[in-house]
Each structure stands twice: as structure tokens, then as C-alpha cells.
N, C-alpha and C positions, 0 to 999 in steps of 0.2 A: 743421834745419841752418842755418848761415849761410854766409856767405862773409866769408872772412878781409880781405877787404880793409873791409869798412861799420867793425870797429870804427878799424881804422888813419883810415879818412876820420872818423870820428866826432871822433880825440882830435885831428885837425889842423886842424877845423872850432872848436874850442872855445877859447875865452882865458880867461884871470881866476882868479879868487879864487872864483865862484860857479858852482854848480851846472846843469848843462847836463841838460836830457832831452827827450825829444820820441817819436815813433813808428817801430817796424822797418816794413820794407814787404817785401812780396813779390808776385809774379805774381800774376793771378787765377789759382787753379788747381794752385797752384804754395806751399810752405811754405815753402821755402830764403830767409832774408831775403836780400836782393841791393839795398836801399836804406833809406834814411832820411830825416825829414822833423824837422826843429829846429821845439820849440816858443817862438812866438817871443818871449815872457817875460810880465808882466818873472819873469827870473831870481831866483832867492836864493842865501843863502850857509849851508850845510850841510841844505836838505831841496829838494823842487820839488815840483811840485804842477800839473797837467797842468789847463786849465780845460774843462770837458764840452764848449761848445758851439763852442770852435778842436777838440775832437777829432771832434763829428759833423761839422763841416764840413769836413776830412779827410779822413773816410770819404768822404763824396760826392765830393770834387776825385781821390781815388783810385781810385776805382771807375771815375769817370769816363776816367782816364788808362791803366785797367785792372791796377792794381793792389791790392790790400786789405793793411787791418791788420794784422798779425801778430804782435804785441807793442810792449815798449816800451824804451829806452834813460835811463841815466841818468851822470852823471860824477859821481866821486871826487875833487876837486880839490885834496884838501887832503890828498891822502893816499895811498899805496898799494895802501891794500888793494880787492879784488872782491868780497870777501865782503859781503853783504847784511848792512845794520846795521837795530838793532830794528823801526827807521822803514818804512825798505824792504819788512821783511817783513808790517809793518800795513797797507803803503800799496797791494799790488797784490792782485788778483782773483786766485783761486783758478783753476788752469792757464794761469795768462799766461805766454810769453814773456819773459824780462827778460835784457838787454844790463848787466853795468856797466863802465865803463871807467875806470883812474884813469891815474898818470904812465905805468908801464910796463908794464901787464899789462889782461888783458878778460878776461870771463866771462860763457858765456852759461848760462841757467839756464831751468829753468822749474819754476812753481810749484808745486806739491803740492797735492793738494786739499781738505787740512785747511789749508791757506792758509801753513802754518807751516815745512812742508818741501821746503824749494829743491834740488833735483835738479841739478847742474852736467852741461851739453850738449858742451860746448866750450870752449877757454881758448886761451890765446894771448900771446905776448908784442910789445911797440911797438919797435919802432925810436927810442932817443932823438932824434932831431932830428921825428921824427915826430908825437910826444906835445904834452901840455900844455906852454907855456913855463916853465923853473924861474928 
């Protein structure tokens, strides 16, 4: 599960033109995402791309703080839609977690295990002033 408030902070933490993603968080112990952690770039413009060794060192500052991984998050900037585009479905590990968020809407998802089929968890809608700037 998640909590409805991480995608609203996610789309009011993000500016621009380019693509935002970074890590879901949850308790140890605990599945429910309940936070987020910004990967801190550099950003691009229509894909992202998470670098390994900002994600083990993550895991460790998270564990540390007592919380763990739980998936990942990414933004729609240029667009409305939540649905996973071809890229997305190449780009994540088979049972992950995935957050997307674009202007007005989130979805949370998680991945199939033939890698290919996205299972929708949750969904949601933003509050205009909440969202990306237009």
C-alpha cells in the first residue's frame, strides 16, 4: 500500500521540463510506503535513470535511519498520462514497486514477474495547485 499523501508531496517537490525519480521508503517491518527520497540527478528530459552506487548508499543511510527500500518513483512531466511507457517497462526489476506521477493523476503499480505486466495497486488524483507548474 501507500499513503496518499507521498505521491501529492512527490508532484509538489518536482519543477521543469525533466523527469524526476528517486526511491519509495517504508518502515522496517513495515510495506506501506510512507516516504520518499529524490534522486539527486542530474535529471533528464523524457527517461531517468537511477545511478547504482547513490542507490546502495540509500539503503545504508536508510536502514540506518530504520527504514528500507520499497520501490521506486518516477514523473510524467510532459504529460498526463500514468501508464508505463515501453521504457519504464524495460527499465524496472521484475516485482518492484513503481510510483508514476504526472500533472493530475498517480499510480501505483507493481511489477509482474515476466517483467512485462504492471498490475495497478492504487491511483489517485492531485489537486491543481498541488501538481507540476503548467
Amino acid at each position: 500500500m501507500i499513503s496518499c499523501f507521498v505521491p501529492r508531496r512527490i508532484a509538489r517537490s518536482c519543477h521543469g521540463d525533466l523527469e524526476h525519480c528517486g526511491l519509495l521508503l517504508a518502515d522496517l517491518g513495515d510495506r506501506t510506503v510512507t516516504d520518499f527520497v529524490h534522486f539527486p540527478g542530474p535529471l533528464q528530459r523524457e527517461r531517468f535513470e537511477l545511478c547504482p552506487s547513490w542507490v546502495l548508499a540509500e539503503l545504508s543511510r536508510q536502514r540506518r535511519a530504520g527504514r528500507r527500500i520499497v520501490g521506486y518513483f518516477h514523473t510524467h512531466p510532459e504529460g498526463r498520462s500514468v501508464r508505463p511507457s515501453p521504457r519504464d517497462r524495460a527499465g524496472h526489476p521484475p516485482g518492484a514497486l513503481v510510483l508514476i506521477v504526472s500533472h493530475e493523476l498517480w499510480m501505483f503499480y507493481q511489477v509482474g514477474w515476466e517483467g512485462d505486466d504492471w498490475a495497478p495497486l492504487a491511483s489517485g488524483t492531485l489537486i491543481a495547485d498541488q501538481g507540476f507548474p503548467e
